[in-house]
C-alpha positions in Angstrom: 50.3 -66.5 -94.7 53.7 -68.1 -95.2 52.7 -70.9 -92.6 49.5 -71.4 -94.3 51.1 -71.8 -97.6 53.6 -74.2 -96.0 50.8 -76.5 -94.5 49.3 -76.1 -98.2 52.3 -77.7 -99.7 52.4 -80.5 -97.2 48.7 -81.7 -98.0 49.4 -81.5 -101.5 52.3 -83.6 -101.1 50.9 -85.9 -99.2 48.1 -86.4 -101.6 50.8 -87.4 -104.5 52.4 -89.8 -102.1 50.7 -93.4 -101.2 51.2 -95.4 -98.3 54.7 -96.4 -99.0 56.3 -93.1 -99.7 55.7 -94.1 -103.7 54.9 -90.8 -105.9 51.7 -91.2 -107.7 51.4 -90.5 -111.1 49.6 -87.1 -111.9 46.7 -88.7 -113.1 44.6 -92.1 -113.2 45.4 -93.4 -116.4 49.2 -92.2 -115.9 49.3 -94.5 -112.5 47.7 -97.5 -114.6 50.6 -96.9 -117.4 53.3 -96.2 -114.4 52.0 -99.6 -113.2 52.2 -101.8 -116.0 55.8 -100.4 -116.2 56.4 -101.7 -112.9 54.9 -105.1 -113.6 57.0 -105.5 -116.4 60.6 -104.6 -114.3 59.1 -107.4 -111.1 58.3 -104.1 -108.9 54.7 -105.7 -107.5 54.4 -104.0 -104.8 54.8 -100.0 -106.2 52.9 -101.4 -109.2 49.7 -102.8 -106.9 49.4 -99.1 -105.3 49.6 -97.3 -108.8 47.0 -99.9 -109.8 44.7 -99.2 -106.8 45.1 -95.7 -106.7 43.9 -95.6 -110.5 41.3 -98.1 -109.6 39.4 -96.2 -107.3 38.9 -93.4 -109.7 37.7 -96.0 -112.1 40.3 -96.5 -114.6 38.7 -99.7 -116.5 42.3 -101.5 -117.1 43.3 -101.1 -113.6 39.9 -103.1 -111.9 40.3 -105.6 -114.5 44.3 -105.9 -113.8 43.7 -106.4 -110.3 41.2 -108.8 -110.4 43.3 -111.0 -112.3 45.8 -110.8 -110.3 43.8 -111.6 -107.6 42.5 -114.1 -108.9 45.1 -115.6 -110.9 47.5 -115.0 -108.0 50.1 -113.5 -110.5 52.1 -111.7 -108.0 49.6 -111.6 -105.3 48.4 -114.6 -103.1 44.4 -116.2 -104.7 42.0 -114.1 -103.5 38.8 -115.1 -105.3 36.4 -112.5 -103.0 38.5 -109.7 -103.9 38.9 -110.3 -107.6 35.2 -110.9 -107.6 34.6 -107.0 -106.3 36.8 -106.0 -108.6 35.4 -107.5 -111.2 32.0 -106.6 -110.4 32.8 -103.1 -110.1 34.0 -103.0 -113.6 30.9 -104.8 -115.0 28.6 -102.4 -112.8 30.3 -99.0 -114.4 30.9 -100.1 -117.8 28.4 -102.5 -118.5 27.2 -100.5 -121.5 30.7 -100.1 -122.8 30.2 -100.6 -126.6 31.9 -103.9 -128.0 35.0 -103.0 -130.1 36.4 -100.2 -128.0 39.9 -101.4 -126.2 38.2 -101.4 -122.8 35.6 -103.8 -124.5 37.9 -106.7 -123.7 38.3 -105.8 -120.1 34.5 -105.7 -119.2 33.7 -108.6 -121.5 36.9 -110.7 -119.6 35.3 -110.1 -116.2 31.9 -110.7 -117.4 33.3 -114.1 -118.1 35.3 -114.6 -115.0 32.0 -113.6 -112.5 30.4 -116.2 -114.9 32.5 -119.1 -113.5 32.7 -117.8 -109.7 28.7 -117.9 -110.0 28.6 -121.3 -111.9 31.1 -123.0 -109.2 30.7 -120.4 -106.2 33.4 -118.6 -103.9 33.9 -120.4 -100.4 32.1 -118.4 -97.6 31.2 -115.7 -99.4 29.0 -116.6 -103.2 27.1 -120.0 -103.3 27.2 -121.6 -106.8 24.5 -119.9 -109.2 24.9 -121.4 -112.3 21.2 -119.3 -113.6 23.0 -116.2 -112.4 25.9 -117.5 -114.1 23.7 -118.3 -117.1 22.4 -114.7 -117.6 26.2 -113.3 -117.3 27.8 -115.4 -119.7 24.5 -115.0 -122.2 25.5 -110.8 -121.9 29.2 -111.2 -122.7 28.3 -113.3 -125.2 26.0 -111.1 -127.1 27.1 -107.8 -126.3 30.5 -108.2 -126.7 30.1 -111.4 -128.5 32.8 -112.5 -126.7 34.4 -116.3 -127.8 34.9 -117.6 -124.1 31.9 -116.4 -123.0 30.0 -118.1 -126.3 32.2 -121.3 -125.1 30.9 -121.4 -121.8 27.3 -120.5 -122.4 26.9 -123.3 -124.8 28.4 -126.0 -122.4 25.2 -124.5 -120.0 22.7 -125.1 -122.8 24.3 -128.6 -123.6 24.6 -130.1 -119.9 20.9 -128.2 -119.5 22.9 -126.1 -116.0 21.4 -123.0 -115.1 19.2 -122.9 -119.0 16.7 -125.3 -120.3 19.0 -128.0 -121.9 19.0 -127.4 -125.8 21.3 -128.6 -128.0 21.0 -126.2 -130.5 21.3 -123.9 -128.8 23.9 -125.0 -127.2 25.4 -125.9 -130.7 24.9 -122.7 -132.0 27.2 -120.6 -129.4 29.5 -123.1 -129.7 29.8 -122.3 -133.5 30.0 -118.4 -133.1 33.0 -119.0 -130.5 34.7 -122.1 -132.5 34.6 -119.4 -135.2 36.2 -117.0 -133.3 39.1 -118.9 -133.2 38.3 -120.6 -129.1 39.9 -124.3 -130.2 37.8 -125.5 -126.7 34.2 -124.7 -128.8 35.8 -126.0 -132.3 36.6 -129.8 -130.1 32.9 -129.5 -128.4 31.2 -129.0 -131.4 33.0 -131.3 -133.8 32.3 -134.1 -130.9 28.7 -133.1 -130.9 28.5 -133.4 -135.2 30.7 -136.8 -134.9 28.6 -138.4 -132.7 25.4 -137.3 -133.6 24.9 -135.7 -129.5 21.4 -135.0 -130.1 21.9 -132.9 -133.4 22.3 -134.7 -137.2 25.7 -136.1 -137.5 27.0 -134.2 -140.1 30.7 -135.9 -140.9 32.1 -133.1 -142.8 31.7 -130.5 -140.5 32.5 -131.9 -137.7 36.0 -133.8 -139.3 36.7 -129.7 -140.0 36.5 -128.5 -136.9 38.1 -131.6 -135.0 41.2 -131.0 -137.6 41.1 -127.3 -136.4 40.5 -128.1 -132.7 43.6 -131.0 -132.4 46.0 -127.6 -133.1 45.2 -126.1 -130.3 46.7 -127.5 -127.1 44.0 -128.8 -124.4 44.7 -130.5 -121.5 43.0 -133.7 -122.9 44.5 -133.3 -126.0 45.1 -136.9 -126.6 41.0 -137.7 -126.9 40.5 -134.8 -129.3 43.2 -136.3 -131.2 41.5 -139.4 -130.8 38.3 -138.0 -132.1 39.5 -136.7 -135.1 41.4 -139.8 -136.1 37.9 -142.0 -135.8 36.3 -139.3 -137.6 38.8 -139.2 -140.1 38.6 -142.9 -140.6 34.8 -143.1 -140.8 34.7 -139.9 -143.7 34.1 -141.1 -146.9 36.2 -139.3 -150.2 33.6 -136.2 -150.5 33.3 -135.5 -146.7 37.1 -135.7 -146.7 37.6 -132.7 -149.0 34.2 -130.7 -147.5 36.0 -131.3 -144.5 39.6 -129.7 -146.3 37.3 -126.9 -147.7 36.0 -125.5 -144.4 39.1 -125.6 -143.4 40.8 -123.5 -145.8 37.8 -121.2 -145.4 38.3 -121.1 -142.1 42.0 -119.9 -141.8 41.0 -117.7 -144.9 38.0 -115.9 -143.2 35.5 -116.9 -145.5 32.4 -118.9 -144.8 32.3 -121.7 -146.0 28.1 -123.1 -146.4 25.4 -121.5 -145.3 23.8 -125.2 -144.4 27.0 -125.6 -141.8 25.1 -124.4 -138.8 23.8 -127.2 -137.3 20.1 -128.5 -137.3 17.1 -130.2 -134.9 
């Protein structure tokens, strides 16, 4: 009996322990806490073992941390095949999750990033998809109504990749992200309304969200700031101060016309 109880002990050690001799938290979501600990004190490699071990019992914040990771490579070398399983395990378990909880932003974040490896593809293992990629983004983007997601899927319906190309359509997800706060929609949308890109210029609206969009910081910043300085200059007195209104109702969370949304 006493050797029995002694070999007992030993498993259940053993099953505490991971590879490295690290102690593993006494449950799932303690391990995902214990490893964002050790992210934030630089210890990667305890932190990565926490994360998997909590991971396989399907703690949502530990796929989603690994997958950036992966493929982010914050900490870790790029691996776009493995974040790509992680993140597709999370969408496959919580794909129902309901929009608002605080693992919401987990699912909806992966939903986004297999939405660009199926647009551009994964070298030897996914071939570009951009339908597939279509269909994922149009999910985040309603379900969760998630703002990147929005972004993305109205850049499909404007270049006419992987949807039928309708612009507005394409206008109209870019409005529900640029409202949102996603400063990428707010510059793709105010082009669209300066220019007239196959929706009715409308100069107010789209001098209000190029003045919002020029505060964000892009990597082409200079041609949104472009942009709004020709709209700016080609906005007569009363679209000037429609322009300063939607503004202000913008920053104050109030709508600010019901006509804004753009038209065929």
């Amino acid at each position: 009996m006493r050797r029995s109880a002694v070999i007992l002990s030993i498993c259940l050690l053993a099953l505490a322990v991971g590879p490295a001799g690290v102690v593993m938290p006494s449950s799932p979501r303690d391990a995902f806490r214990s490893a964002t600990q050790a992210l934030r004190q630089g210890k990667t490699e305890q932190a990565i073992l926490e994360l998997e071990y909590a991971a396989q019992r399907g703690v949502p914040g530990a796929l989603w941390k690994l997958g950036r990771m992966y493929a982010d490579g914050d900490g870790v070398r790029v691996n776009k095949a493995r974040a790509y399983e992680y993140f597709r395990r999370l969408t496959t378990i919580y794909a129902d999750e309901s929009s608002g909880t605080p693992n919401a932003r987990y699912v909806a974040n992966a939903f986004v990033t297999l939405g660009q490896y199926y647009l551009d593809g994964i070298p030897g293992m996914l071939k570009p998809d951009p339908w597939r990629a279509r269909e994922v983004f149009h999910y985040a983007a309603s379900h969760f109504a998630d703002p990147e997601a929005q972004y993305y899927l109205g850049g499909l319906y404007r270049s006419g990749r992987g949807a039928q190309k309708d612009p507005v359509q394409a206008a109209l997800w870019l409005l529900f992200s640029a409202e949102k706060g996603e400063h990428r929609a707010q510059a793709v949308l105010g082009e669209m309304l300066f220019k007239g890109d196959e929706v009715p210029q409308q100069a107010a609206l789209a001098l209000c969200w190029l003045t919002i969009a020029k505060d964000g910081r892009f990597p082409d910043e200079g041609r949104i700031t472009d942009m709004y300085s020709r709209a700016l200059a080609q906005a007569n007195e009363q679209d000037r101060v429609q322009a300063e209104d939607c503004e202000k109702a913008f920053y104050s969370g109030h709508d600010f016309d019901p006509d804004r949304t753009p038209r065929r």
